[in-house]
C-alpha positions as CSV (number, residue, x, y, z in Angstrom):
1,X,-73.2,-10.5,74.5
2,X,-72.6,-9.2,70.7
3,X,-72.6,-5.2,70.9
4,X,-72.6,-3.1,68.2
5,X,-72.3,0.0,71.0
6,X,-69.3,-0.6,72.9
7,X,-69.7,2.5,75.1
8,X,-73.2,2.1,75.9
9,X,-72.4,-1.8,77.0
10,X,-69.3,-0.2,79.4
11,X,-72.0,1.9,80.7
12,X,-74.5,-1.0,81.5
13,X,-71.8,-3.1,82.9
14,X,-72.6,-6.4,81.0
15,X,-70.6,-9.5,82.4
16,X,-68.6,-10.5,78.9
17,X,-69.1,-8.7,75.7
18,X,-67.8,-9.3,71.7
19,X,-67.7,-5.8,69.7
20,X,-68.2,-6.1,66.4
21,X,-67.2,-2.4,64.3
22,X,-70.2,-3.0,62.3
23,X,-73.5,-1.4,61.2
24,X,-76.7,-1.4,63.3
25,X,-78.7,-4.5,62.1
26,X,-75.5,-7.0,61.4
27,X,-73.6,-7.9,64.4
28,X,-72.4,-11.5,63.4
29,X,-72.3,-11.0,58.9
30,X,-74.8,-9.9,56.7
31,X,-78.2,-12.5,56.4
32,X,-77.4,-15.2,54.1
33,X,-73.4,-15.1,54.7
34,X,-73.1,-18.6,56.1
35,X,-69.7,-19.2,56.3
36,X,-68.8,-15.2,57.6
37,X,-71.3,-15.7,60.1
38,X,-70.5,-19.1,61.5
39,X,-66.6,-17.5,61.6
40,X,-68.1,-14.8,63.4
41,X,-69.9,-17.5,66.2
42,X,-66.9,-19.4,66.5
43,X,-65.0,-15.9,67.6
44,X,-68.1,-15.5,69.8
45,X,-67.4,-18.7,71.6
46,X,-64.1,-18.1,72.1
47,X,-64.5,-14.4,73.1
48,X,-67.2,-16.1,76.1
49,X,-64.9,-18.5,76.9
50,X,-61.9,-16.5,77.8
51,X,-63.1,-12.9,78.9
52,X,-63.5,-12.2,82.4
53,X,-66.4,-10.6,84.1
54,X,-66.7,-6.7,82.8
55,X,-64.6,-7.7,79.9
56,X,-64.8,-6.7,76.5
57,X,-63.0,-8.3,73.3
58,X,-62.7,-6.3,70.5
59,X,-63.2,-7.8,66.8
60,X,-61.1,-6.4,64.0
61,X,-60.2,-7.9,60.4
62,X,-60.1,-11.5,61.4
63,X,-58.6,-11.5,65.1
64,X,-59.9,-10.6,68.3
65,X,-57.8,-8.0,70.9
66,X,-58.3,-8.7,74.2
67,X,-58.0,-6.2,77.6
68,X,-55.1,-6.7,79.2
């Protein structure tokens, strides 16, 4: 899952989560930004297939930080 409201997913318990510091209404780019938002996929992938269950990467500048 893509949040936008980390603390509110931590609440639900959601299995594997990607936060995204963005605004409400952009969670992978801004519409028409094609290569930002295929970037942004590609770190969703790998987010999914490394997090455990409850887990929560956190996107910032062009990495993702992961819980230790």
């Amino acid at each position: 899952m893509v949040t936008l409201l980390p603390e509110t997913t931590r609440k639900l318990g959601v299995p594997r989560t990607l936060h995204f510091p963005r605004p409400l209404g952009t969670p992978i780019g801004r519409p028409g930004d094609r290569q930002a938002q295929a970037r942004d996929l590609e770190l969703c992938l790998q987010a999914a297939a490394r997090l455990g269950r409850e887990e929560m990467a956190e996107y910032s500048g062009d990495e993702l930080s992961y819980p230790v």
